[in-house]
N, C-alpha and C positions, 0 to 999 in steps of 0.2 A: 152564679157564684155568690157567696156569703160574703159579707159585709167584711170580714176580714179573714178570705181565703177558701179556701173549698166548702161545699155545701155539705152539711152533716146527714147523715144516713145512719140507721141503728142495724144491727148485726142480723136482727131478723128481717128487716126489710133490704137488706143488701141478698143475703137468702131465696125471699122469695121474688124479688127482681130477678134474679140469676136461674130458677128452678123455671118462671114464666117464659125469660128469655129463651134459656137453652131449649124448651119443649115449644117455645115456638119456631125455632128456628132450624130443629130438627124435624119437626112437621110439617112446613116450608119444604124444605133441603130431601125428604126423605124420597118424593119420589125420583128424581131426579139422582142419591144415593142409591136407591134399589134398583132402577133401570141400570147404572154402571156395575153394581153387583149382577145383578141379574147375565151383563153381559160378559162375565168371566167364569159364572158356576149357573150350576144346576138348583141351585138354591129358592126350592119352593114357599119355605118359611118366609120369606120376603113380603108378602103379602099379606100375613101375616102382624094384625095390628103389636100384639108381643113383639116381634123384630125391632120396627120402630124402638118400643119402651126400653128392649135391652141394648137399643146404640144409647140411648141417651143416657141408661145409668153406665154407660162404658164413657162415654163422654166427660160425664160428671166425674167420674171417678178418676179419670186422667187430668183434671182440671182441678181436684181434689190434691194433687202429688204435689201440685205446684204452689199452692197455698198457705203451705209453709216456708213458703222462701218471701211471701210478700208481707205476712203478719208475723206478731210473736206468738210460737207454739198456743197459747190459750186463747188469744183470740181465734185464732184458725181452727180449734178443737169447739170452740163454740160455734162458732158460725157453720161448720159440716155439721154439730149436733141439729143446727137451724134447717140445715138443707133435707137429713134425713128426714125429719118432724113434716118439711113440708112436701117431700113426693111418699112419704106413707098414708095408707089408706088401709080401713077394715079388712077387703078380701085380700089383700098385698102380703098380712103379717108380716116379719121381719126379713121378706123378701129384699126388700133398694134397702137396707143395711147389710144384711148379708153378702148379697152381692156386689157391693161397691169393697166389701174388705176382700172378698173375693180375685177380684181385681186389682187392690191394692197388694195380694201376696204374689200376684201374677208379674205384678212390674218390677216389684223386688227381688225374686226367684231371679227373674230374664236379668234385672240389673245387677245381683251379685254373681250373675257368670258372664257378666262382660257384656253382654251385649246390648243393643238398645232396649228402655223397659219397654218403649210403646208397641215392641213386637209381642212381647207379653198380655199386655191388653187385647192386640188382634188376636192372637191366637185363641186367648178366654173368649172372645167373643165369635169366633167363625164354630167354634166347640158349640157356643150355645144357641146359633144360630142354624143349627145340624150341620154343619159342615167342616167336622174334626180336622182340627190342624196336623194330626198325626197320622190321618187317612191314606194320605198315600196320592189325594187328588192332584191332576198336572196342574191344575189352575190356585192352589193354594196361597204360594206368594205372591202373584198377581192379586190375589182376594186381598191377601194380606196388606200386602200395596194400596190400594183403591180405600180400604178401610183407614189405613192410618191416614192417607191423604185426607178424607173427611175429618176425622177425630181431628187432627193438629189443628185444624183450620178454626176450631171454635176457642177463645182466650175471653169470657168476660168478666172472670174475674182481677185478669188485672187491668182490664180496660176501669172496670167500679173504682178499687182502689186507687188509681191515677186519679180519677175525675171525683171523689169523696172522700170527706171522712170519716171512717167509722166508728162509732160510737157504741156500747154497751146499751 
């Protein structure tokens, strides 16, 4: 703790604390997520190192909706501009921005017709994990289940915010 109150952190290093953590802790968690998936679908992509990458930009991007309830609109637009910058890479192009808005249309569509958005995120993600939510599979909401259970489970961005302050 700082000398007078929380320890200061700048917007880019809250960013990549958060891009480190969340990929480490879905890399961690994944096999142990894919085995529980595994045990409700036929879901081959699972082993699949891509799988992995599209839980976590589905992570991030649910963890992304919440970010503007803990900062003001422009810090929270800076700091996702921080987070994009740092899980983009050469061969990636505008793939994790793409798909995190992707995402973001997904929870808004599910939350302006009432229902939970996080079923929105599952659903985008069982689609892009081959295993359309529209398909017809017995095991879909069970998938769907199992997935949100994971997803909710990760908050570190308001864990940062509680324990720093952040800075420009």
């Amino acid at each position: 703790m700082g000398l007078f109150g929380k320890n200061k952190m700048t917007e880019s290093e809250v960013a990549r604390a958060f891009v480190v953590g969340l990929m480490e802790s879905v890399q961690q968690h994944w096999p142990d997520i894919s085995r529980d998936l595994k045990a409700v679908s036929d879901l081959a992509s699972l082993d699949d190192p891509e799988a992995s990458f599209e839980f976590f930009i589905a992570v991030m991007a649910t963890q992304l909706q919440g970010l503007q309830n803990f900062l003001k609109a422009d810090q929270a637009n800076r700091i996702e501009q921080h987070l994009i910058r740092c899980i983009s890479a050469p061969g990636l192009d505008s793939y994790p921005k793409d798909t995190i808005q992707e995402y973001r249309r997904a929870w808004d569509r599910t939350a302006s017709n009432g229902r939970d958005p996080i079923d929105g995120i599952t659903s985008l993600l069982c689609d892009k994990l081959g295993y359309g939510s529209e398909g017809g599979h017995d095991n879909t909401t069970i998938l769907m289940i199992v997935l949100t259970q994971y997803i909710v489970t990760f908050c570190y961005f308001k864990n940062m915010i509680q324990e720093y302050k952040l800075v420009s």
